[in-house]
N, C-alpha and C positions, 0 to 999 in steps of 0.2 A: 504493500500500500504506500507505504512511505518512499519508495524508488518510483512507483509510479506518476506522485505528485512530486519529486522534484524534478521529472521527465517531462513533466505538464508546466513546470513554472519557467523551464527552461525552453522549452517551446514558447510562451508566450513572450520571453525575451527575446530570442529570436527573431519573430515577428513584428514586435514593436520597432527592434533597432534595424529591420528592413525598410520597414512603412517610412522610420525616423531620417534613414537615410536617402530613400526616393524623395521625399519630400525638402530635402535639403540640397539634391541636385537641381530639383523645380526651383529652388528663391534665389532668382538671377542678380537683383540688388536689393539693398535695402538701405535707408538715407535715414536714419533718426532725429539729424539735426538737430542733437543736444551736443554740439560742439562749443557755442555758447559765442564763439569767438573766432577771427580767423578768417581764412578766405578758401577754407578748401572742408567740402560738405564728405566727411568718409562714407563710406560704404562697409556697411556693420555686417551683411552678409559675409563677408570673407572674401569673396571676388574678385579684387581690385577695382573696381567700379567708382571710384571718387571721382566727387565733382569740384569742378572749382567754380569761386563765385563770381559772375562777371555784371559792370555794373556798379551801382549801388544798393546790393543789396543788404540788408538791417536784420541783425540779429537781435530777435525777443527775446528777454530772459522768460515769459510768461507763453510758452504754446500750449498747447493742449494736451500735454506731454513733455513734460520739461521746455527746454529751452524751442524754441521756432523759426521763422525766416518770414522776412517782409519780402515779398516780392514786386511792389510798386514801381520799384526803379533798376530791375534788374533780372535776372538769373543762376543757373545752377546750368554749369553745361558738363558732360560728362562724355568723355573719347568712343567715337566708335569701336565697337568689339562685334565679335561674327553672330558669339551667345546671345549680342541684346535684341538682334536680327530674328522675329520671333513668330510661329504660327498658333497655337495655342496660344495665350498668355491670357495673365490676370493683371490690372493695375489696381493700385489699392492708395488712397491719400486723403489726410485731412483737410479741411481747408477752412477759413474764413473768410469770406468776402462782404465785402458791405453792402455793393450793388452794380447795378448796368455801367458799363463803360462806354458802352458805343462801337466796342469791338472784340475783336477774339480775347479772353483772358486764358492763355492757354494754361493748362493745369501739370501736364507733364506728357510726354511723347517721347516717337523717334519715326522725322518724316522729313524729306526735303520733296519738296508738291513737284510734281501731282505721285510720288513713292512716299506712301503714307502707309508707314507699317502699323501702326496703333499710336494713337493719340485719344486725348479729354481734356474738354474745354470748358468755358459757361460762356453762352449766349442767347440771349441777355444775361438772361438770370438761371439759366439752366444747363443742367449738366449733358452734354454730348460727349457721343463717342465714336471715332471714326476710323475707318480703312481705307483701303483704296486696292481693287482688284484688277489691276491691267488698266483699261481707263474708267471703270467702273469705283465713283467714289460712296464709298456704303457708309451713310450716316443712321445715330439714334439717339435721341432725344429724349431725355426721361429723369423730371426733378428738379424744382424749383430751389434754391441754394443759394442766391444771393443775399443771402438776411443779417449778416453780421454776425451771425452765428459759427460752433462749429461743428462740421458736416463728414461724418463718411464714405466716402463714392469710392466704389469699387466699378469697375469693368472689366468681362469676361468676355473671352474666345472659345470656342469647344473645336473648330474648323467645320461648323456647321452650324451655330448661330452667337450671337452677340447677346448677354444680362447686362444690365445695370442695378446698381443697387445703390439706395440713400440711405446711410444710415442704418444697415443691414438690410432692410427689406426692399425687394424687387421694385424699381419702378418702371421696366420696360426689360422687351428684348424684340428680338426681330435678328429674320434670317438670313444666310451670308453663308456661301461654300466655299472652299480651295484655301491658299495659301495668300497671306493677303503679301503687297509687293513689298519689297527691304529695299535698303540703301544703308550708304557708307556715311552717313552723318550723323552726328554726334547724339546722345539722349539727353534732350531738356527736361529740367523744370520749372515753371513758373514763366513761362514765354516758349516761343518758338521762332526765334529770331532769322534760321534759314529760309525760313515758309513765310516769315511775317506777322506771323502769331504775337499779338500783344500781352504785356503781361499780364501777369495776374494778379490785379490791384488789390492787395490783401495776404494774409500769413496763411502758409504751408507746414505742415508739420509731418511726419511718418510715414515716408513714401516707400512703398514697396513694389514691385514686379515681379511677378512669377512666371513660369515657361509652361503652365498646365491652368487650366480654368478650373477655380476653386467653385467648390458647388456651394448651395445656400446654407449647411450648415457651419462649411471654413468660412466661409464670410463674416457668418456667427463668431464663431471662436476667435477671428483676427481682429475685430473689433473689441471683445470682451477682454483680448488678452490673453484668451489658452492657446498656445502656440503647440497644437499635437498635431496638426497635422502641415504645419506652413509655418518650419523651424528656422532658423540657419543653420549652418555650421559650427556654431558655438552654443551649447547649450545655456553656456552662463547667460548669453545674449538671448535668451527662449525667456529664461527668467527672468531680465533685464526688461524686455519689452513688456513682460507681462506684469509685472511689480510695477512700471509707470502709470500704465492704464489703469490698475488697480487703485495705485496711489490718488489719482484725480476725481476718485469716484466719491 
């Protein structure tokens, strides 16, 4: 009896440090932007994916999650890599914004037009999400977010349709096949300055990117802070995110 439950407890370690580790090949970056200071946004995933700041842009000490980033006068650009070249993916980011600008506030991407591999924006006041399939530009539109608030928005790929989520819960999806197109230019945050993409008048905080579409219950737990299935590479940093979130509640 006793050989057989420690054959069953080891089994279920096994599996978890599977599941622990697919899922930690999915989290392409991650920007926490509790740097506080500085001009270079790390990449807490492990990746090498750092951004630098370019611009004017203003470090909060007060995000929604430690420390944040003003984007009004600026961005985060961050070096083309092949990895962030992406068909599946999830983006994931908080944001504040006040209200309508009068043009794109782009949220975070990686597109030089009309090669839009994935991007999110608000226009006016609403969260969009966009591709581009050969000259086919696939937009979706879902969520009102410009309130001075702050806000969840998640966007997903499966390679056969597009969610959006506010705030964990679905505000739209709509359908989309194939690989959407890639290019060699850099991954923004808070503007898209190759494309034109104006900023994003207003503070960013916890941006993440995944290489698999998290379904509606990861949405859940990335928001709440359980990092079990949408880890990094550093467990401490599993804790680390989730202790933040925690912490603001």
């Amino acid at each position: 009896m006793t050989t057989r439950v420690i054959a069953m407890c080891c089994a279920a370690l096994l599996c978890a440090g599977l599941v622990q580790r697919e899922a930690q090949a999915d989290l392409v970056g991650l920007w926490l932007l509790d740097e506080g200071e500085g001009d270079t946004a790390l990449d807490d995933s492990g990746n090498g994916h750092d951004g630098v700041l370019e611009g004017d842009v203003e470090w909060l000490a007060a995000g929604k999650f430690g420390s944040a980033l003003d984007f009004t006068h600026g961005h985060v650009s961050v070096d083309h890599s092949d990895d962030m070249n992406l068909v599946d993916f999830t983006m994931a980011i908080w944001v504040k914004i006040p209200g309508a600008t009068g043009t794109f506030q782009m949220a975070m991407g990686k597109e030089s037009w009309p090669d839009r591999n994935y991007s999110m924006w608000i226009l006016p006041t609403t969260m969009t999400v966009g591709m581009t399939f050969g000259a086919d530009d696939i937009q979706l539109a879902a969520g009102e977010v410009a309130d001075d608030q702050w806000h969840y928005l998640v966007a997903t790929y499966d390679g056969a349709e597009m969610v959006a989520y506010v705030d964990g819960a679905e505000s739209g999806r709509r359908g989309a096949a194939g690989d959407p197109n890639t290019c060699a230019c850099p991954f923004f945050i808070g503007a898209q300055p190759v494309s034109g993409g104006g900023p994003t008048v207003g503070a960013i905080d916890e941006v993440a990117l995944y290489s698999h579409a998290l379904d509606d219950g990861e949405v859940a737990e990335t928001m709440a802070g359980h990092q079990t299935t949408a880890v990094s590479t550093s467990g401490k940093l599993a804790t680390r995110w989730g202790a933040l979130k925690s912490r603001a509640r």
